[in-house]
Every structure is written in structure tokens, then in C-alpha cells.
PDB file of N, CA, C and O in Angstrom:
ATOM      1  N   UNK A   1     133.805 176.042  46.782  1.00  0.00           N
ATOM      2  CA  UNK A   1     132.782 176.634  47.613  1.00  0.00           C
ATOM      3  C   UNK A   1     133.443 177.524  48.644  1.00  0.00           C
ATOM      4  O   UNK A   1     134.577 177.309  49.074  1.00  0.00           O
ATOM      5  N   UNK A   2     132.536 178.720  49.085  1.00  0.00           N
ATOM      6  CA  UNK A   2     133.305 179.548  49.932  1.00  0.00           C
ATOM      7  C   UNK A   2     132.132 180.231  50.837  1.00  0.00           C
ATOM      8  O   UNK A   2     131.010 180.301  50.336  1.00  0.00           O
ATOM      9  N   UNK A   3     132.330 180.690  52.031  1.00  0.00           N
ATOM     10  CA  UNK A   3     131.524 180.851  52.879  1.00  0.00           C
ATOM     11  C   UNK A   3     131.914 182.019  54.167  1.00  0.00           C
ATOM     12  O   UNK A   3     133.086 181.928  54.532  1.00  0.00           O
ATOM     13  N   UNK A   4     131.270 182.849  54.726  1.00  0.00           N
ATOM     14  CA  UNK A   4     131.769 183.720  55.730  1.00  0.00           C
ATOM     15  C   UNK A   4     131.514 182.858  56.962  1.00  0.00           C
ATOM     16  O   UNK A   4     130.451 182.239  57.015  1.00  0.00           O
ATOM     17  N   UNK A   5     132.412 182.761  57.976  1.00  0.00           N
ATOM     18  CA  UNK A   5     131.992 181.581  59.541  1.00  0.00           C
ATOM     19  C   UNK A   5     130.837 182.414  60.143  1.00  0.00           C
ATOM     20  O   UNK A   5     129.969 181.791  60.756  1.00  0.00           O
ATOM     21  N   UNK A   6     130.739 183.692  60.038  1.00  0.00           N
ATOM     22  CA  UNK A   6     129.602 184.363  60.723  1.00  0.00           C
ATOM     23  C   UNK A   6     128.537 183.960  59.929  1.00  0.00           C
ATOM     24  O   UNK A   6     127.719 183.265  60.532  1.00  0.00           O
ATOM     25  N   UNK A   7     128.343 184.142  58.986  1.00  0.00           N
ATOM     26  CA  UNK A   7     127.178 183.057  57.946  1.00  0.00           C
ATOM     27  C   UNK A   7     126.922 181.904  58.479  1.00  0.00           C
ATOM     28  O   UNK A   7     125.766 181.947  58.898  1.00  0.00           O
ATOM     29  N   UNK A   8     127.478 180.724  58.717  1.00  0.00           N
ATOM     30  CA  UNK A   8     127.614 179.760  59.237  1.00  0.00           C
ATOM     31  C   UNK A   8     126.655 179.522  60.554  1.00  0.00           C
ATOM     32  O   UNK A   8     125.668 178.845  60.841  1.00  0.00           O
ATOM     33  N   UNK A   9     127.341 180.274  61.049  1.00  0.00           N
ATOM     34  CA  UNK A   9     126.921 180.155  62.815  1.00  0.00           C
ATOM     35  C   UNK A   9     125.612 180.891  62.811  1.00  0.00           C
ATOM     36  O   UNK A   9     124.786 180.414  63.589  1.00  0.00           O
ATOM     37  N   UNK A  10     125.245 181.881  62.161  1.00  0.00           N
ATOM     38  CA  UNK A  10     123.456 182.659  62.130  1.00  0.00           C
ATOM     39  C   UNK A  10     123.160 181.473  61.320  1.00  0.00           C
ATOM     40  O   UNK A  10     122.250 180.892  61.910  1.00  0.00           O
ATOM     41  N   UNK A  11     123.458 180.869  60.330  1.00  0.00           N
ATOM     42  CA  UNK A  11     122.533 180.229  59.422  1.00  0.00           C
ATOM     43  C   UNK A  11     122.547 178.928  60.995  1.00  0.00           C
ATOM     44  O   UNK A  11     121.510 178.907  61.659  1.00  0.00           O
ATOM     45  N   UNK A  12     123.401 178.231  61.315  1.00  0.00           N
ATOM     46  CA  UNK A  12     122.754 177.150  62.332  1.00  0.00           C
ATOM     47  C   UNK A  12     121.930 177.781  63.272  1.00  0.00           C
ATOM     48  O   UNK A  12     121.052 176.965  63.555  1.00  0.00           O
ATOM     49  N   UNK A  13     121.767 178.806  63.891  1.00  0.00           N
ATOM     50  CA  UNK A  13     120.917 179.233  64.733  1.00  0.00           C
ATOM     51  C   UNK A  13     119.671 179.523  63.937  1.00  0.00           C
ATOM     52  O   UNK A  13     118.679 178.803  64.051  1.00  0.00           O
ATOM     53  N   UNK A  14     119.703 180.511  63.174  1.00  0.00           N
ATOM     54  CA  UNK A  14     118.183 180.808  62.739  1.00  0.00           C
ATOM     55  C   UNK A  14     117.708 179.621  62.177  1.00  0.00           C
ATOM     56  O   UNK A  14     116.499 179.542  62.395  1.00  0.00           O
ATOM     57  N   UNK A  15     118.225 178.453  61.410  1.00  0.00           N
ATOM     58  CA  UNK A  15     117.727 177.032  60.567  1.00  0.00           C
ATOM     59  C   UNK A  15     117.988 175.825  61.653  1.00  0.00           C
ATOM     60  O   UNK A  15     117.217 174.881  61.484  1.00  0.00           O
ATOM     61  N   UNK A  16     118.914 175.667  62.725  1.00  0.00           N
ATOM     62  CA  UNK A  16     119.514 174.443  62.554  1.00  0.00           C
ATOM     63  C   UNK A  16     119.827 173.798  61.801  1.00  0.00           C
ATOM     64  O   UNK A  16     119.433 172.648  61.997  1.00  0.00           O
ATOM     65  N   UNK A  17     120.337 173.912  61.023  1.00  0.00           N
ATOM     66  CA  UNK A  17     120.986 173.374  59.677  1.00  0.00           C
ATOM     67  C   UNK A  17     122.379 174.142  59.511  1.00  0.00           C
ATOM     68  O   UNK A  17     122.531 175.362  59.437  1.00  0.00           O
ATOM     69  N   UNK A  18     123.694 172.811  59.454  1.00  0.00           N
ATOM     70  CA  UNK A  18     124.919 173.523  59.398  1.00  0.00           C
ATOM     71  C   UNK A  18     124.952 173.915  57.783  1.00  0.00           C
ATOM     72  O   UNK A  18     123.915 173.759  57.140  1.00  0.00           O
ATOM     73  N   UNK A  19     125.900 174.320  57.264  1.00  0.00           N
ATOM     74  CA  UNK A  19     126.321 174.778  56.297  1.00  0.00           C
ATOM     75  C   UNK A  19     126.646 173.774  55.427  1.00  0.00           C
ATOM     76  O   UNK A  19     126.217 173.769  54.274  1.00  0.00           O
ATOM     77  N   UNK A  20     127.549 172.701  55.980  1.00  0.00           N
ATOM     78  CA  UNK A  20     127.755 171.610  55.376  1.00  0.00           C
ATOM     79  C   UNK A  20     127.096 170.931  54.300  1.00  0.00           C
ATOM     80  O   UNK A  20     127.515 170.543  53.210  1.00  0.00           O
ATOM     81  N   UNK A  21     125.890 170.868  54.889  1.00  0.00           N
ATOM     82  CA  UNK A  21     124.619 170.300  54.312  1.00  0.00           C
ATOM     83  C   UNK A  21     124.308 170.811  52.835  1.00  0.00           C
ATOM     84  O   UNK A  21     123.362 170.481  52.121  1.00  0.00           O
ATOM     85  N   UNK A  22     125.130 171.516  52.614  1.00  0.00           N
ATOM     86  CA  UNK A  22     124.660 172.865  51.642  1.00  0.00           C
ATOM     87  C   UNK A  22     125.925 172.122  50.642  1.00  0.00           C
ATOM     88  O   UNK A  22     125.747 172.335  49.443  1.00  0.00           O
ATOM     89  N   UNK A  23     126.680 171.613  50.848  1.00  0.00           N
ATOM     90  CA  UNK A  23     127.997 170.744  49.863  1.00  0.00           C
ATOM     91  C   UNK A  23     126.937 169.846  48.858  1.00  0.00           C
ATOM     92  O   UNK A  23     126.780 169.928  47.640  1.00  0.00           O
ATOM     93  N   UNK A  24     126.228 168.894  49.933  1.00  0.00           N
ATOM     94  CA  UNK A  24     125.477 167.390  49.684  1.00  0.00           C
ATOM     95  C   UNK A  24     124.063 168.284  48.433  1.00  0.00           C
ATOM     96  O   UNK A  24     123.871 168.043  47.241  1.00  0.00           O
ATOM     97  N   UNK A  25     123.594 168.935  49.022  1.00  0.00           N
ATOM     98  CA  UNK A  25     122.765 169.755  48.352  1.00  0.00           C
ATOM     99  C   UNK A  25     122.920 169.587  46.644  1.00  0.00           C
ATOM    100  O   UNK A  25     122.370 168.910  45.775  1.00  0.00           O
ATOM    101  N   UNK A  26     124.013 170.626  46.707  1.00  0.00           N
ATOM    102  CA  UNK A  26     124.511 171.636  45.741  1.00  0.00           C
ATOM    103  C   UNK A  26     125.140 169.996  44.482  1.00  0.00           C
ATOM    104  O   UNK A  26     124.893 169.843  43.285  1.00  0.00           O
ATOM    105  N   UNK A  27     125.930 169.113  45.400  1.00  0.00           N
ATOM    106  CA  UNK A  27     126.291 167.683  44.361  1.00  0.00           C
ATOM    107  C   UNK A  27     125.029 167.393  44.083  1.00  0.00           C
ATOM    108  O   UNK A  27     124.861 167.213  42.877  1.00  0.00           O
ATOM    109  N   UNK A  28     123.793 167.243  44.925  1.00  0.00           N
ATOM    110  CA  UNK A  28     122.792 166.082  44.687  1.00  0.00           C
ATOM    111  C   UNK A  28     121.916 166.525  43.929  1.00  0.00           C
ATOM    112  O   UNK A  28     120.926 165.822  43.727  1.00  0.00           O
ATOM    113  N   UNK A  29     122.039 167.880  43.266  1.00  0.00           N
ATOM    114  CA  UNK A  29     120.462 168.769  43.353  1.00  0.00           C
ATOM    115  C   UNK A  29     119.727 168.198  42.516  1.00  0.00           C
ATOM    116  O   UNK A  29     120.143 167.703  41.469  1.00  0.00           O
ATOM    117  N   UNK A  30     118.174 168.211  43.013  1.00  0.00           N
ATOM    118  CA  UNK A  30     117.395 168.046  41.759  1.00  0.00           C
ATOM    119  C   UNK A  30     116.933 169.117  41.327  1.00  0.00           C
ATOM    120  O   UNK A  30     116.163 168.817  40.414  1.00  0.00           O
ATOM    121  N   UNK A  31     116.963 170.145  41.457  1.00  0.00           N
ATOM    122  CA  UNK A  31     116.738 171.341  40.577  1.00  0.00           C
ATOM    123  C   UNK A  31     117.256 172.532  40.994  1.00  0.00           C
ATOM    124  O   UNK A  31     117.518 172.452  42.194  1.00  0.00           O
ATOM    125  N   UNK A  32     117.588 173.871  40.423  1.00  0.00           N
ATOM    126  CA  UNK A  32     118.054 174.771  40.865  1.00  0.00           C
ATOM    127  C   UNK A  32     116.782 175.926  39.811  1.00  0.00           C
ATOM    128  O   UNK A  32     116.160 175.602  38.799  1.00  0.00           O
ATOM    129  N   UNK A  33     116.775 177.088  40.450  1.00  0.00           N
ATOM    130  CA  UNK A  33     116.140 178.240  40.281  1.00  0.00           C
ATOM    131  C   UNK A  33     116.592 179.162  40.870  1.00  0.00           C
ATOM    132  O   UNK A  33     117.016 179.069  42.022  1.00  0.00           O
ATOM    133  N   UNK A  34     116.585 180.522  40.001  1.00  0.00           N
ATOM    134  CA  UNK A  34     117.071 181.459  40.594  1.00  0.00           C
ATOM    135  C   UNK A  34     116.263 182.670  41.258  1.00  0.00           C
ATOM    136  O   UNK A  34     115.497 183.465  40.714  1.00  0.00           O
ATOM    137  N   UNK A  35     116.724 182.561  42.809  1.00  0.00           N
ATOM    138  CA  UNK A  35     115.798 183.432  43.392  1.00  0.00           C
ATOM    139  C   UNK A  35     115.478 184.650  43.005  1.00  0.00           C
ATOM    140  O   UNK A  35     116.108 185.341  43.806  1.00  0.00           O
ATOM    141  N   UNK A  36     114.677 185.667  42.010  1.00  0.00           N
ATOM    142  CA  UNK A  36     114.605 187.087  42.161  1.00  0.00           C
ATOM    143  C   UNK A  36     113.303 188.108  43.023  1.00  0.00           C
ATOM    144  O   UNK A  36     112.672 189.148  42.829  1.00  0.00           O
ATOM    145  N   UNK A  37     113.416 187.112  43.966  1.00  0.00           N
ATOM    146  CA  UNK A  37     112.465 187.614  44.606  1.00  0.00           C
ATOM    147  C   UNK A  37     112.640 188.990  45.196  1.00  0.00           C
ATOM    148  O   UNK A  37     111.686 189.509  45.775  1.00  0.00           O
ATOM    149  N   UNK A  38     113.802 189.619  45.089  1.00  0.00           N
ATOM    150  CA  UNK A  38     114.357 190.706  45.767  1.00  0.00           C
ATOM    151  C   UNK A  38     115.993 191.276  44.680  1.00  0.00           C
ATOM    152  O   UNK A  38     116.606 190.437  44.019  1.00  0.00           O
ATOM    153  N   UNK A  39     116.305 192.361  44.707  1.00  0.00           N
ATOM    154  CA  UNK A  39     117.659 192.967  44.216  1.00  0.00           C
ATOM    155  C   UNK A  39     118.879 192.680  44.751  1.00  0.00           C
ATOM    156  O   UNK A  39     119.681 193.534  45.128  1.00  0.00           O
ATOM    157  N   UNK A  40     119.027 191.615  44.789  1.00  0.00           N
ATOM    158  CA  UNK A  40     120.548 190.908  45.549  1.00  0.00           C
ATOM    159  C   UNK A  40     121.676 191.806  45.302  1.00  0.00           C
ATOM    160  O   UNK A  40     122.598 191.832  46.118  1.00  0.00           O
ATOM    161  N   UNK A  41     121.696 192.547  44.255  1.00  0.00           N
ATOM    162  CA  UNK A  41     123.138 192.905  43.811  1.00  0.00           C
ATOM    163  C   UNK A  41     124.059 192.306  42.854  1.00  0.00           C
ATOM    164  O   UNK A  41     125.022 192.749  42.228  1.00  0.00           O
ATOM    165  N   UNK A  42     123.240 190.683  42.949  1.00  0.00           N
ATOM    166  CA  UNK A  42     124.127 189.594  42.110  1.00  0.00           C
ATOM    167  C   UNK A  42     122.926 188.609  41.614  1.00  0.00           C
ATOM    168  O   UNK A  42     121.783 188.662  42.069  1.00  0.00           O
ATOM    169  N   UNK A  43     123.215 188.019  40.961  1.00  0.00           N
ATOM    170  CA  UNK A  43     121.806 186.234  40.612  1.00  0.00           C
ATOM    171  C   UNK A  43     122.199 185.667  42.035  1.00  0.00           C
ATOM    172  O   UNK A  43     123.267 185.356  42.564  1.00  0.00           O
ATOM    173  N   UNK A  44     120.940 185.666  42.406  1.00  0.00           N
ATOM    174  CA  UNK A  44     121.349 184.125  43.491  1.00  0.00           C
ATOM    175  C   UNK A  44     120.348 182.610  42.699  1.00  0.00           C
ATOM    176  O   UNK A  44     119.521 182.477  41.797  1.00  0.00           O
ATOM    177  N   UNK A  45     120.858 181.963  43.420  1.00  0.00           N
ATOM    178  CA  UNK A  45     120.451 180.920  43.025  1.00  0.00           C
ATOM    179  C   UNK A  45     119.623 179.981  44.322  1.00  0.00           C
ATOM    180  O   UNK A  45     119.882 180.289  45.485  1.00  0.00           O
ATOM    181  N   UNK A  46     118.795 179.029  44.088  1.00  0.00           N
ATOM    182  CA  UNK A  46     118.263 178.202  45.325  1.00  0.00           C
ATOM    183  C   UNK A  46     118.179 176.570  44.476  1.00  0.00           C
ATOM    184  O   UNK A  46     117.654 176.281  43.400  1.00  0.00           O
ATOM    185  N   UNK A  47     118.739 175.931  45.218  1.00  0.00           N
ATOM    186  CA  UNK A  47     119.214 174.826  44.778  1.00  0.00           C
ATOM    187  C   UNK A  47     118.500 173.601  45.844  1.00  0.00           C
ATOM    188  O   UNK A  47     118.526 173.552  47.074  1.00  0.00           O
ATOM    189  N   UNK A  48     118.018 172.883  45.086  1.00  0.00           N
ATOM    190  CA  UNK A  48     116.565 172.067  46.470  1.00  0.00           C
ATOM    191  C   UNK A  48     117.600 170.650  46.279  1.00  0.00           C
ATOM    192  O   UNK A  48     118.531 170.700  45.475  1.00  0.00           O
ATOM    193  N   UNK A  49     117.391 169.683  46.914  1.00  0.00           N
ATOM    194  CA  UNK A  49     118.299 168.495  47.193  1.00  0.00           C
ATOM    195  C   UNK A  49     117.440 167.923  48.370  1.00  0.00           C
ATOM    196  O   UNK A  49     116.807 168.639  49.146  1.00  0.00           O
ATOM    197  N   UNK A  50     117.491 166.312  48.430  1.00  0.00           N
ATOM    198  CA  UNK A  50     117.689 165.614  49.688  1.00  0.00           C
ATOM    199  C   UNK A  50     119.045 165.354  50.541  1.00  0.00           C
ATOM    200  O   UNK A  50     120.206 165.399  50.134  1.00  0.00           O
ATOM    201  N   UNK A  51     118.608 165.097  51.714  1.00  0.00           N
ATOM    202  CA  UNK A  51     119.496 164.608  52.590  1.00  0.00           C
ATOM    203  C   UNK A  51     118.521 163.815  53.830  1.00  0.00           C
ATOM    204  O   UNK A  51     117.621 164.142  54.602  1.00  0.00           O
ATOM    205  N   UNK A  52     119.081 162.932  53.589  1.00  0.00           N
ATOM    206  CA  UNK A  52     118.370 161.895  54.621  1.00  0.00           C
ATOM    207  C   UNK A  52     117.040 161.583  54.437  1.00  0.00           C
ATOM    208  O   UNK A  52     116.390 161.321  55.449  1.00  0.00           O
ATOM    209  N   UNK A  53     116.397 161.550  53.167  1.00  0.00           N
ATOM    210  CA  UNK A  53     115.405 161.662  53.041  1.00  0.00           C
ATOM    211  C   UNK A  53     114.450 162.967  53.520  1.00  0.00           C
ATOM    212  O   UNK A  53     113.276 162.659  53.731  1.00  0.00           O
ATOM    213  N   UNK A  54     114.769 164.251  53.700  1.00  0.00           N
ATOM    214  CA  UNK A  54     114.468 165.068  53.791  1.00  0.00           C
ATOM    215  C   UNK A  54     114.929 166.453  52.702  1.00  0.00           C
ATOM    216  O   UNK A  54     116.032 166.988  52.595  1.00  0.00           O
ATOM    217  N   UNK A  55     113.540 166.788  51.928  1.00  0.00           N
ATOM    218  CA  UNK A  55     114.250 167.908  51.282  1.00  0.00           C
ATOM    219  C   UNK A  55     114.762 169.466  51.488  1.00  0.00           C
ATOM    220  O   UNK A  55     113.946 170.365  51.691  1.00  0.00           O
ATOM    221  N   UNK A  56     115.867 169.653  51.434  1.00  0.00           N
ATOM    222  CA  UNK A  56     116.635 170.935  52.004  1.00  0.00           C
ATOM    223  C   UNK A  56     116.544 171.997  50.911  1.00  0.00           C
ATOM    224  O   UNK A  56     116.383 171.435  49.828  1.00  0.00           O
ATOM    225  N   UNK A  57     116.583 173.154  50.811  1.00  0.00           N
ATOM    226  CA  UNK A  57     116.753 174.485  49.975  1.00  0.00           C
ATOM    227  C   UNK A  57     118.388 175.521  49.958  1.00  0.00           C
ATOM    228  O   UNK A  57     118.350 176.625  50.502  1.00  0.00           O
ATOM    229  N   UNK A  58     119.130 175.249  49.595  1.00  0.00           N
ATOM    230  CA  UNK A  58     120.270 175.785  49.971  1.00  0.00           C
ATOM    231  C   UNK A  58     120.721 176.843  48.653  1.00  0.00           C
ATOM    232  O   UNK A  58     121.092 176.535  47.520  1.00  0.00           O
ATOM    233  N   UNK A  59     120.499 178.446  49.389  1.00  0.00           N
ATOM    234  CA  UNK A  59     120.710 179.594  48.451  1.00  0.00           C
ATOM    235  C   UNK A  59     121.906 179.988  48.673  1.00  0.00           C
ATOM    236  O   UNK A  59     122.355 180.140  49.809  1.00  0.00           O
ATOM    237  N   UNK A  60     122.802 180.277  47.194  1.00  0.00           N
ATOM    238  CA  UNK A  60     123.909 181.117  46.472  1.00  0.00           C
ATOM    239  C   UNK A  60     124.575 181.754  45.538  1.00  0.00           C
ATOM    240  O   UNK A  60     124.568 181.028  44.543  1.00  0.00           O
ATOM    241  N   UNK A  61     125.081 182.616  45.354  1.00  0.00           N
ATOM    242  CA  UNK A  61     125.193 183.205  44.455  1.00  0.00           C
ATOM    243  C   UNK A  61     126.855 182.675  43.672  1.00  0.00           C
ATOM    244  O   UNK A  61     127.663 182.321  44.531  1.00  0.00           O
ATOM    245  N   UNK A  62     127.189 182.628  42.747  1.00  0.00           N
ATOM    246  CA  UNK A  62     128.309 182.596  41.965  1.00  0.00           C
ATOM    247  C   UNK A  62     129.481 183.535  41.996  1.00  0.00           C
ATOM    248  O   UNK A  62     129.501 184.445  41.167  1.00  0.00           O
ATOM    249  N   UNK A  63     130.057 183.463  42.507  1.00  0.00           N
ATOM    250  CA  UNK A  63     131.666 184.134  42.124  1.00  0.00           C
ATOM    251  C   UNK A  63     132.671 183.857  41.063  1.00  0.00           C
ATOM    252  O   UNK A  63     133.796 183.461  41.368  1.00  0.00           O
ATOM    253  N   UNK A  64     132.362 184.021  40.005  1.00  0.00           N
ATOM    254  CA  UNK A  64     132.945 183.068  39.082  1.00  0.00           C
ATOM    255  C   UNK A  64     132.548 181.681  38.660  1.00  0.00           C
ATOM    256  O   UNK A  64     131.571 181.261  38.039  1.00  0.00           O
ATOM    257  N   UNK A  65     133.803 180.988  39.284  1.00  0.00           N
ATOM    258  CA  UNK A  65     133.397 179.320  38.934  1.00  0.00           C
ATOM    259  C   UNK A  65     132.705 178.857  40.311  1.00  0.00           C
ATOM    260  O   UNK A  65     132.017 177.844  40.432  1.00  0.00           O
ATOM    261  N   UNK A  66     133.027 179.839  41.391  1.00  0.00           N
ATOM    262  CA  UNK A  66     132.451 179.662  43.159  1.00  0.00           C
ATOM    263  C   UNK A  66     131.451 179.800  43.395  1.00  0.00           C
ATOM    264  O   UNK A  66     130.808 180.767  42.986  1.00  0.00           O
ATOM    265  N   UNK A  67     130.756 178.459  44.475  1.00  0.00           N
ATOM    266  CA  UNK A  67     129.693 178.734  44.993  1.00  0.00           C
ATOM    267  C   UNK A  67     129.644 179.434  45.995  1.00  0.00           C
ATOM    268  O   UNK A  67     130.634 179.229  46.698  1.00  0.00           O
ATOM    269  N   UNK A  68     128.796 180.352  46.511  1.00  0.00           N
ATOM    270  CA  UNK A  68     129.125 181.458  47.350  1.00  0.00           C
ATOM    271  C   UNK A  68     128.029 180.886  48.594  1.00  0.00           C
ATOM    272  O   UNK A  68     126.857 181.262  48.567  1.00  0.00           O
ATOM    273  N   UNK A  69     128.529 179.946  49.676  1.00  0.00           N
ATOM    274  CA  UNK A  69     127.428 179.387  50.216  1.00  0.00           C
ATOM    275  C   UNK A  69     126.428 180.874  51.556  1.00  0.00           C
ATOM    276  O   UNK A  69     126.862 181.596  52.454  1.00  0.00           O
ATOM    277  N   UNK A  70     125.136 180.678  50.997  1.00  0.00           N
ATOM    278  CA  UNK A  70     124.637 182.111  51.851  1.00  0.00           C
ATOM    279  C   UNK A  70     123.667 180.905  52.738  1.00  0.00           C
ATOM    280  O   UNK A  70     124.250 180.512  53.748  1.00  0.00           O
ATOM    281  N   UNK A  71     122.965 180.585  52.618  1.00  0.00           N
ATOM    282  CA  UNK A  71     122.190 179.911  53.735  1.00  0.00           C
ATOM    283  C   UNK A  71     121.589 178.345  53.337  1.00  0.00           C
ATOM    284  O   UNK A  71     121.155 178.249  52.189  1.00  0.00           O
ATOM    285  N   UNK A  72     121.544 177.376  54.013  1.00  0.00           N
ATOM    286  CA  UNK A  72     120.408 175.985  53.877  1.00  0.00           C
ATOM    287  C   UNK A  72     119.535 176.178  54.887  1.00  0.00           C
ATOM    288  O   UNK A  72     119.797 176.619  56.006  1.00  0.00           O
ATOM    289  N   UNK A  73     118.200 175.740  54.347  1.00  0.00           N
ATOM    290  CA  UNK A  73     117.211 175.197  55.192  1.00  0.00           C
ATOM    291  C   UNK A  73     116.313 173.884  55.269  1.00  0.00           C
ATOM    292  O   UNK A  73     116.488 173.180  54.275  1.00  0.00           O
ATOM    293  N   UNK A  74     115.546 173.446  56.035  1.00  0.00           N
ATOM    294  CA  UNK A  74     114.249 172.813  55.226  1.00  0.00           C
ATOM    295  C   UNK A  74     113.807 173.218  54.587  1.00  0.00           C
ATOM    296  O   UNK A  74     113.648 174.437  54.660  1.00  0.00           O
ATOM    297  N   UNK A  75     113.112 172.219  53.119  1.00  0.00           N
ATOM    298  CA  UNK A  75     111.968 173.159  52.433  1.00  0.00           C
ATOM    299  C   UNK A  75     110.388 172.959  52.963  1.00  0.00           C
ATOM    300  O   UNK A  75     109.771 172.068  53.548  1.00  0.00           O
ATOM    301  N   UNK A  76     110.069 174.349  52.405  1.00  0.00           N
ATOM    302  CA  UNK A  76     108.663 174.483  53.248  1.00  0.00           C
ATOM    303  C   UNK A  76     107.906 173.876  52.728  1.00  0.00           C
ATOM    304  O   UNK A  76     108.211 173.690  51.550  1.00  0.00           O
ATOM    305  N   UNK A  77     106.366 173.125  53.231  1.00  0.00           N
ATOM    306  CA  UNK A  77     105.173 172.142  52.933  1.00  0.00           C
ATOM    307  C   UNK A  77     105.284 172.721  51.381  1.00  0.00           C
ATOM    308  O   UNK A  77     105.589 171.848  50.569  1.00  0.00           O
ATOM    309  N   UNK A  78     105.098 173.961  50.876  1.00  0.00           N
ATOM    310  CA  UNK A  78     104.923 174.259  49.256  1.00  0.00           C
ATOM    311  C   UNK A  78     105.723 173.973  48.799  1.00  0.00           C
ATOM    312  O   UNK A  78     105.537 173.010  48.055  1.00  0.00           O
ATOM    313  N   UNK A  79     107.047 174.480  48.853  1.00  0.00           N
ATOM    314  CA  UNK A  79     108.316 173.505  48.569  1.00  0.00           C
ATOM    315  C   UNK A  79     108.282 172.356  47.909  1.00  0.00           C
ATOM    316  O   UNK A  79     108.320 172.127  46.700  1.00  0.00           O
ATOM    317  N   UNK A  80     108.172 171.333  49.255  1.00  0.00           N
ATOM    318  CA  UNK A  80     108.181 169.802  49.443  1.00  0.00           C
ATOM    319  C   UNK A  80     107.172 169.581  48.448  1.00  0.00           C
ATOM    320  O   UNK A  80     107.619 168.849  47.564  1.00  0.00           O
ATOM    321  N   UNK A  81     105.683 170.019  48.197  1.00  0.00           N
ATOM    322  CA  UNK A  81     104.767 169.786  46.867  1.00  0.00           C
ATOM    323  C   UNK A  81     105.063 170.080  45.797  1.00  0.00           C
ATOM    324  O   UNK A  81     104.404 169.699  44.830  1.00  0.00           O
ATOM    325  N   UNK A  82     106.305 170.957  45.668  1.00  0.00           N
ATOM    326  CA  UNK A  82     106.359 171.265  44.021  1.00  0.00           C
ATOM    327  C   UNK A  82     107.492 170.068  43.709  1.00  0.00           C
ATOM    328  O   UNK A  82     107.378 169.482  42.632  1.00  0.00           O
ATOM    329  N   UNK A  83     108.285 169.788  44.367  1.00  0.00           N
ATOM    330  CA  UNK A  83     109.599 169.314  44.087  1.00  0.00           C
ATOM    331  C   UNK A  83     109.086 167.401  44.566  1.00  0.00           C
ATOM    332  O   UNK A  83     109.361 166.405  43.897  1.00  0.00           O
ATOM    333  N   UNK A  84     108.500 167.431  45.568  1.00  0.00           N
ATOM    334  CA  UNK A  84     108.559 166.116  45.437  1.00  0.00           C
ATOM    335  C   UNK A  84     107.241 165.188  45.185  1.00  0.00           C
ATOM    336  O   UNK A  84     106.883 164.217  45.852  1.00  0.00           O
ATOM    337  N   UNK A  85     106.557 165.818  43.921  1.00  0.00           N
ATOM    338  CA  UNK A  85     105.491 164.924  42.978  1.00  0.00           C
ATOM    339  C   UNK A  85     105.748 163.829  43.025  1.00  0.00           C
ATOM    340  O   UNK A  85     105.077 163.010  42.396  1.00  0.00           O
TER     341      UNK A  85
END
């Protein structure tokens, strides 16, 4: 996994959510989909997971065999209904 520290530090401010969180994610996931909601330049990916009993959304794209960590968040009320039936 690989990550920019300026990434890091906007993603805890705009989410509160460190980056870290985005490790536990990415091992635990129960599902992954790939975002094309927009022209990234590359596939990204969004990868949903618990932590602490709370479900998180943590998006990245691939570098090879690398996860390219770009942001975690909470997932939103629609989210949380699709994923946790």
C-alpha cells in the first residue's frame, strides 16, 4: 500500500477518518466496486468494510500489484442499506 502524507492529512480533516483505517478496510472487505462515476485517468476502486462495527468506504486505484490509498470515509445511510441487508 502506498499513499501521499498530504492525502492523509486532507483526507483526516475533510472525513475524520485517518488513512489507516483504509489497511483494516481493504483486508476485511466485503465487497469492492469500481467507482466510474467520473474519468479518473485510471480504474479506481471503492472497497466498503467494517471497523468497529461501523461501515467505512475506502477508494483506490492500483499501481500494479499496489494499493494506491486515495481517501476513507463513513458510508452514507444508502451505502449502509445496500451493503448491510
Amino acid at each position: 500500500m502506498e499513499f501521499d502524507t498530504a492525502t492523509v492529512e486532507a483526507n483526516r480533516l475533510k472525513h475524520g477518518v485517518a488513512l489507516a483505517v483504509e489497511a483494516t478496510i481493504l483486508m476485511n472487505a466485503m465487497g469492492r466496486i469500481e467507482d466510474d462515476r467520473q474519468d479518473y485517468g485510471e480504474k479506481r476502486f471503492n472497497a466498503f468494510g467494517l471497523v468497529e462495527q461501523r461501515l467505512f468506504v475506502c477508494s483506490y486505484p492500483m499501481r500494479g500489484a499496489t494499493y494506491r490509498l486515495i481517501s476513507v470515509r463513513k458510508a452514507s445511510k444508502q451505502e449502509r442499506r445496500i451493503w448491510l441487508r
